[in-house]
C-alpha beads as a LAMMPS data file, in Angstrom:
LAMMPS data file: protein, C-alpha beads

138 atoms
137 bonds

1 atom types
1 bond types

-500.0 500.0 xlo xhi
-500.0 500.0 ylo yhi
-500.0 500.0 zlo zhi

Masses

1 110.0

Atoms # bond

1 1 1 95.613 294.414 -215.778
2 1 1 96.534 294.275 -212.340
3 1 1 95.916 290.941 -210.342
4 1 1 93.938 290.654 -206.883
5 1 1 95.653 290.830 -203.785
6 1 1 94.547 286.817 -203.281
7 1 1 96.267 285.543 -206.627
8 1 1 100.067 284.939 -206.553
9 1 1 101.590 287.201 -209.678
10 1 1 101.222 285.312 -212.844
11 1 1 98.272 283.696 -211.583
12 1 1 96.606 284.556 -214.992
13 1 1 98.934 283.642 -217.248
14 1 1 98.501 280.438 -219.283
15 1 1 101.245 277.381 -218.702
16 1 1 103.341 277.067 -222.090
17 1 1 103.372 273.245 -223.377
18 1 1 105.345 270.737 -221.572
19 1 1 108.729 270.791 -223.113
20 1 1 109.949 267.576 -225.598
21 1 1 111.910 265.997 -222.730
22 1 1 109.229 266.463 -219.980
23 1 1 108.466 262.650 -220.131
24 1 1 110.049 261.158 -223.480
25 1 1 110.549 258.275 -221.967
26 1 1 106.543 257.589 -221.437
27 1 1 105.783 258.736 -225.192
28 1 1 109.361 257.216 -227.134
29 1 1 111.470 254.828 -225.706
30 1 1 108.119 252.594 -223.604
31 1 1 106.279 252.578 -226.930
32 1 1 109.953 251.439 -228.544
33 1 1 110.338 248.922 -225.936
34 1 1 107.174 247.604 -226.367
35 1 1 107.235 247.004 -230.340
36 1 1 110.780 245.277 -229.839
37 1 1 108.677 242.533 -227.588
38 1 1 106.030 242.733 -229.495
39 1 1 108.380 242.006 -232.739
40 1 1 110.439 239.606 -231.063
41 1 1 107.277 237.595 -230.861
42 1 1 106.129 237.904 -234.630
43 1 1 109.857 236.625 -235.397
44 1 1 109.094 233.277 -233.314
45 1 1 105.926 232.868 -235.432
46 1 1 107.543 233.566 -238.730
47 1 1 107.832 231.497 -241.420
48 1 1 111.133 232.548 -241.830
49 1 1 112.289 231.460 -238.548
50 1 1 113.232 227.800 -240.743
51 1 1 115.227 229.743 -243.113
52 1 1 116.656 231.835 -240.786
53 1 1 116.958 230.092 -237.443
54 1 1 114.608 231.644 -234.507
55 1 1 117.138 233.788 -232.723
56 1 1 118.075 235.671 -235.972
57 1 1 114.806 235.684 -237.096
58 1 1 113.606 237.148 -233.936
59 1 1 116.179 239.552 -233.404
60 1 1 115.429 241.006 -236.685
61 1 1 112.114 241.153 -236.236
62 1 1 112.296 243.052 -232.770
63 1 1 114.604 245.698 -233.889
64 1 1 112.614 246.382 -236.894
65 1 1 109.734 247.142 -235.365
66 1 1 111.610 248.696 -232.242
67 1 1 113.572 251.000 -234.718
68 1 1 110.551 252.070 -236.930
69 1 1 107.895 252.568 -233.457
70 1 1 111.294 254.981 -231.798
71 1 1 111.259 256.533 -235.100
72 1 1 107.601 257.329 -235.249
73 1 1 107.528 258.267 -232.008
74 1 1 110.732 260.106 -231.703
75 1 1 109.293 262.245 -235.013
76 1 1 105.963 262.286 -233.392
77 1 1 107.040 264.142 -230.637
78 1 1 109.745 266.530 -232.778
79 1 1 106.773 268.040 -234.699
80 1 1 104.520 268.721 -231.679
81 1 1 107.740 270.402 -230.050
82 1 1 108.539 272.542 -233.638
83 1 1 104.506 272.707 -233.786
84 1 1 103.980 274.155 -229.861
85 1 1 100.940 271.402 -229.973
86 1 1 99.469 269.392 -227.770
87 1 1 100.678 265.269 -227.599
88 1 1 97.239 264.120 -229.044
89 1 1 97.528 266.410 -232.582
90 1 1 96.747 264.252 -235.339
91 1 1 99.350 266.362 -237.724
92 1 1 102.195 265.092 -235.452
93 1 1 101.080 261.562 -235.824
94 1 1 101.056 262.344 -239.837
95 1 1 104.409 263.768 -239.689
96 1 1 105.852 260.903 -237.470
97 1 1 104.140 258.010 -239.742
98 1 1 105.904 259.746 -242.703
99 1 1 109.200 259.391 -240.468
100 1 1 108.770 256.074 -240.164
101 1 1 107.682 255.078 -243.573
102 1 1 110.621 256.465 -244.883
103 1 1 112.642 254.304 -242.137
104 1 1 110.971 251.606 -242.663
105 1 1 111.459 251.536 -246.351
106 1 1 114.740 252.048 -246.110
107 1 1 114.643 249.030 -244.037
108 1 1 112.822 246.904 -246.181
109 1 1 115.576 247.789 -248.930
110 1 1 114.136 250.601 -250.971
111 1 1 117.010 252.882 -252.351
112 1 1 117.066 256.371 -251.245
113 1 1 115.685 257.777 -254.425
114 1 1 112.334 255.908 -254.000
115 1 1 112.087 256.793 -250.507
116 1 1 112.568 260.134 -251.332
117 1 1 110.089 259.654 -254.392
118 1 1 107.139 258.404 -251.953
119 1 1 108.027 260.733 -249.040
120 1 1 106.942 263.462 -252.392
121 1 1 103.935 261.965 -253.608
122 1 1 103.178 261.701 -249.391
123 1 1 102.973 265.382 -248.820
124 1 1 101.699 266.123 -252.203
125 1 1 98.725 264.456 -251.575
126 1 1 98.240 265.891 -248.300
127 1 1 98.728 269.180 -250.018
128 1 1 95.737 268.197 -252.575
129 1 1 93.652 267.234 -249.749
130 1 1 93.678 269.991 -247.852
131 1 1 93.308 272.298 -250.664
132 1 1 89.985 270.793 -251.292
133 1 1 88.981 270.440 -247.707
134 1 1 90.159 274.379 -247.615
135 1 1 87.842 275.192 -250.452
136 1 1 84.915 273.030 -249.500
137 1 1 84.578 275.212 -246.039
138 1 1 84.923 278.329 -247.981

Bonds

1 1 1 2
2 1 2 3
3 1 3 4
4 1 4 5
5 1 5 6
6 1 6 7
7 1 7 8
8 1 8 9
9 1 9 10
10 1 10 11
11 1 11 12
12 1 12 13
13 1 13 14
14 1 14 15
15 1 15 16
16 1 16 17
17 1 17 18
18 1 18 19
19 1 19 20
20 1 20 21
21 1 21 22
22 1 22 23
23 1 23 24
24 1 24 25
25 1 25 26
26 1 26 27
27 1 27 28
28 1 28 29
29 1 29 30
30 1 30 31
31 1 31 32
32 1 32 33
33 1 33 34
34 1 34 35
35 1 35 36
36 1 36 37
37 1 37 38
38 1 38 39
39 1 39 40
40 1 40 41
41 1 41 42
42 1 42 43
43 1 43 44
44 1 44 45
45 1 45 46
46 1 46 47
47 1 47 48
48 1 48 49
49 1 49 50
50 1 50 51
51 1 51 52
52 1 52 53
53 1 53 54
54 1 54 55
55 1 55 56
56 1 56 57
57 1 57 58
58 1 58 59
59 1 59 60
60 1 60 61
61 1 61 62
62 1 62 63
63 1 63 64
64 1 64 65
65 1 65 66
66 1 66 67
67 1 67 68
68 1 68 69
69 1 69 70
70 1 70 71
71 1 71 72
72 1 72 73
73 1 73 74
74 1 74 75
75 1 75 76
76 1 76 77
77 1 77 78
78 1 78 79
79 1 79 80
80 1 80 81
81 1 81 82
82 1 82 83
83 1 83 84
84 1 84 85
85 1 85 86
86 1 86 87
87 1 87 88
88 1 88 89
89 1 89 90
90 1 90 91
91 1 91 92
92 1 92 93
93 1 93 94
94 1 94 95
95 1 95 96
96 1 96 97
97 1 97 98
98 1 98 99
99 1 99 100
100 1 100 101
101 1 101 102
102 1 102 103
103 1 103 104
104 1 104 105
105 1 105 106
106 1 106 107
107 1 107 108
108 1 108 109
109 1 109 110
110 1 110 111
111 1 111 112
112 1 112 113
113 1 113 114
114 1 114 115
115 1 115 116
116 1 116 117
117 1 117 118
118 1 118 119
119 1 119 120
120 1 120 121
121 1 121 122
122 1 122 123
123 1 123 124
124 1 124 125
125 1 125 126
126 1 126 127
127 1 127 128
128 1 128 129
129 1 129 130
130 1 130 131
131 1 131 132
132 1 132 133
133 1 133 134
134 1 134 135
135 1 135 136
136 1 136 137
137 1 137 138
């Protein structure tokens, strides 16, 4: 189809997603930043600050919660990329709170078998689900 003489060529054509490093910083490493704080300050209020003394129990706390929100949103953003989405999917928030589950549970001390286990059972029952959501529209 040819174009008008008023529209520059490829006037028509639509603009492919913004790429994953367009503005990371804004959706990964603020968000990150932000959950070390905000764990820093849960680590003050602990009651295991006693046991283990408020600077340790703070720093643990922030980079917890700093690790696990980078996580989430570094695999948030990984699926929209491999899914050519937009940011605000809700499947790439699913597939980066899976990310970080498994993170966090490694974390927490969970051996990689039962991580591995529960990451399973995850997307099995988000295969169930769907299948009956599938059949119920049918």
């Amino acid at each position: 189809m040819a174009t008008p003489a008023s529209e520059p060529t490829g006037a028509g054509t639509p603009e492919p997603a913004a790429p994953f490093s367009a503005d990371w910083k804004e959706r990964i490493l603020l968000p990150a930043a932000v959950a070390g704080v905000v764990g820093a300050g849960f680590g003050l209020l602990s009651r295991h600050r006693v046991r283990l003394g408020a600077a340790r129990a703070t720093a643990t706390y922030a980079a917890n919660l700093a690790i696990v929100a980078g996580c989430y949103g570094g695999a948030r953003e990984l699926a929209r990329d491999a899914r050519a989405s937009t940011p605000d999917d809700p499947m790439n928030s699913v597939v980066g709170g899976l990310a970080s589950g498994a993170v966090l549970g490694r974390i927490q001390g969970w051996g990689v078998g039962e991580t591995v286990h529960l990451f399973k059972e995850v997307l099995g029952g988000i295969g169930q689900v769907s299948r009956m959501v599938l059949k119920s529209t049918t």
